[in-house]
Structure formats: structure tokens, C-alpha cells
N, C-alpha and C positions, 0 to 999 in steps of 0.2 A: 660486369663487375659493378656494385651498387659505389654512390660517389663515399668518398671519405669521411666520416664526421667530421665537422666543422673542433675544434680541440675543445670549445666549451662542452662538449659531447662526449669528451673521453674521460673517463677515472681521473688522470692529471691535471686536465682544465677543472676537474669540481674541485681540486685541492687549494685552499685559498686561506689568506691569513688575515687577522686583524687585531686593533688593542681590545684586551678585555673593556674596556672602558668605554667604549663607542656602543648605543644602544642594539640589542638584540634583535634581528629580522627575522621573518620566516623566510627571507633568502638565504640565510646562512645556514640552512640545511643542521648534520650534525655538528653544535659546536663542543669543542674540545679545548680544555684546556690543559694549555702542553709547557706550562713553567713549574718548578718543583715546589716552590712556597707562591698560598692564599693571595690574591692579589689586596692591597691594603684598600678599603673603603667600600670594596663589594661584597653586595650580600648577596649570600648564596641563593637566592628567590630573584632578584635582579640579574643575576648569571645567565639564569635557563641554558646551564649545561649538560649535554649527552653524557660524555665521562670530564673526568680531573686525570689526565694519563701523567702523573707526577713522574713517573718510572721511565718515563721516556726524553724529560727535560733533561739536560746536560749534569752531569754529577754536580755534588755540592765542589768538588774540590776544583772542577772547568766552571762552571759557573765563579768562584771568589777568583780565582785566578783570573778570567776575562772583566770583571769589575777592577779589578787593578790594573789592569793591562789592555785599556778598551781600542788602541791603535796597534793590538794586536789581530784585527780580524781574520785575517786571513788563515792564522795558525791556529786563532779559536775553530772556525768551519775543520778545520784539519784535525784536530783534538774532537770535537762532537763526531763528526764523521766516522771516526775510528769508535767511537763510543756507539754510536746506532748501530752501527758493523756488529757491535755484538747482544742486540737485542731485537735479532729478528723475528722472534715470535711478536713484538709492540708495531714492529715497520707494518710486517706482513698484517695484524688486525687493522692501523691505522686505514691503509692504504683497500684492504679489504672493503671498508666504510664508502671509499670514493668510487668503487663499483657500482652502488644503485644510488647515491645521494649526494651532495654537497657535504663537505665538509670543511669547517672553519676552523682552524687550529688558531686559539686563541691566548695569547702575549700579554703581559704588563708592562713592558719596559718604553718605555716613552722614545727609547732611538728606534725608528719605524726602519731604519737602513741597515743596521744592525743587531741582530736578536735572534736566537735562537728560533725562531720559528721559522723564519724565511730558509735558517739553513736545512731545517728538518722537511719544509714543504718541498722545498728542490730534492733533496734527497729521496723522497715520498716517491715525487716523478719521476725520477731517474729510476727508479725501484720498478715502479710498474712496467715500464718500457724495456726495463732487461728482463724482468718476469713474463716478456710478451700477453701484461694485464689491462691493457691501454686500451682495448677497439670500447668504441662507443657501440647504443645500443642496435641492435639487430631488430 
């Protein structure tokens, strides 16, 4: 039996997050942007983004409600979760993406601990690992 990938090897270790605002690598493989509104001060030529997955950011109505309610985290992760729950054709391409390449699902929001991105990239992982889509490459 050949040994394990190492997890940077697997679909879920390529899944990684960062602020839009931090410059562009060629280590961050596909990047994506996964907030529903233009981040303010970037130009789309400065971006060098794969997609703008706006359709997968948290609704306008979870997104104003977790801006008023920002010590609410725990219930926001519980409100988007249910919301990705119903837009598995976006999970299933997203996470599709981290089967042959890095993918950077890329944020504006200046709180690096809470943001919809980190909830979407665990969710991403969790996705692969029930869809038994995690083995690294062969």
C-alpha cells in the first residue's frame, strides 16, 4: 500500500484563503473571488483572478445582518452553511478546482478570523472528504 499524501497533496490542503489585498503569487494557483460586492481600491488587472464566484458569497441579507451582528460568529458559520447546503452545483465546481490545482478563495474583509471565506474553505474540505474526493495524486 503506497504511503499517504502528505495533506498539502490532497484537493483540501490546496484549498487556501487570503485578503484580496495582499499581492498576487503564482503560488496561489486559481484565485477566486468569493465576496458578493467589487473589493473597493482593486483593479480588476491587479486581481489576476480565475472567477469572481459572487453567487457563492453569503446572501446580501447574511452578509448585513453579520455586519451588524459581528459577535455573532458562530450563528453566521450556521446561516452560510445552510446557505452553501443549497448551492451544490458552486461547492461541487469550487472544490472540483482543488483536484488538479491550488486554489485561493480570495476576501476583503480586514477581520482575517472572521469572514466568510474561512467558513466556505472548511466547508470546501469537509465537502471533499464526504464526497470521498480528497486522495492526492496517484
Amino acid at each position: 500500500m503506497p504511503p499517504r499524501p502528505s495533506v498539502s497533496d490532497t484537493p483540501a490542503g490546496r484549498i487556501r484563503i487570503k485578503r484580496i489585498y495582499r499581492a498576487a503569487r503564482v503560488s496561489d494557483g486559481k484565485r477566486i473571488l468569493v465576496d458578493r460586492l467589487w473589493p473597493r481600491g482593486v483593479a480588476k488587472d491587479r486581481a489576476r483572478l480565475f472567477d469572481w464566484c459572487k453567487d457563492i458569497a453569503p446572501s446580501d441579507a447574511l452578509r448585513l445582518w453579520f455586519h451588524a451582528n459581528p459577535d455573532q460568529w458562530q450563528d453566521f458559520i450556521t446561516r452560510y452553511r445552510a446557505e452553501l447546503a443549497t448551492r451544490e452545483d458552486l461547492v461541487c465546481e469550487l472544490a472540483g478546482y482543488a483536484q488538479s490545482d491550488v486554489v485561493t478563495l480570495l476576501y476583503a474583509s480586514k477581520d482575517e478570523d472572521h469572514n466568510n471565506a474561512i467558513v466556505l474553505r472548511d466547508y470546501l474540505r469537509q465537502w471533499l472528504e464526504r464526497e470521498g474526493k480528497n486522495d492526492g495524486p496517484t
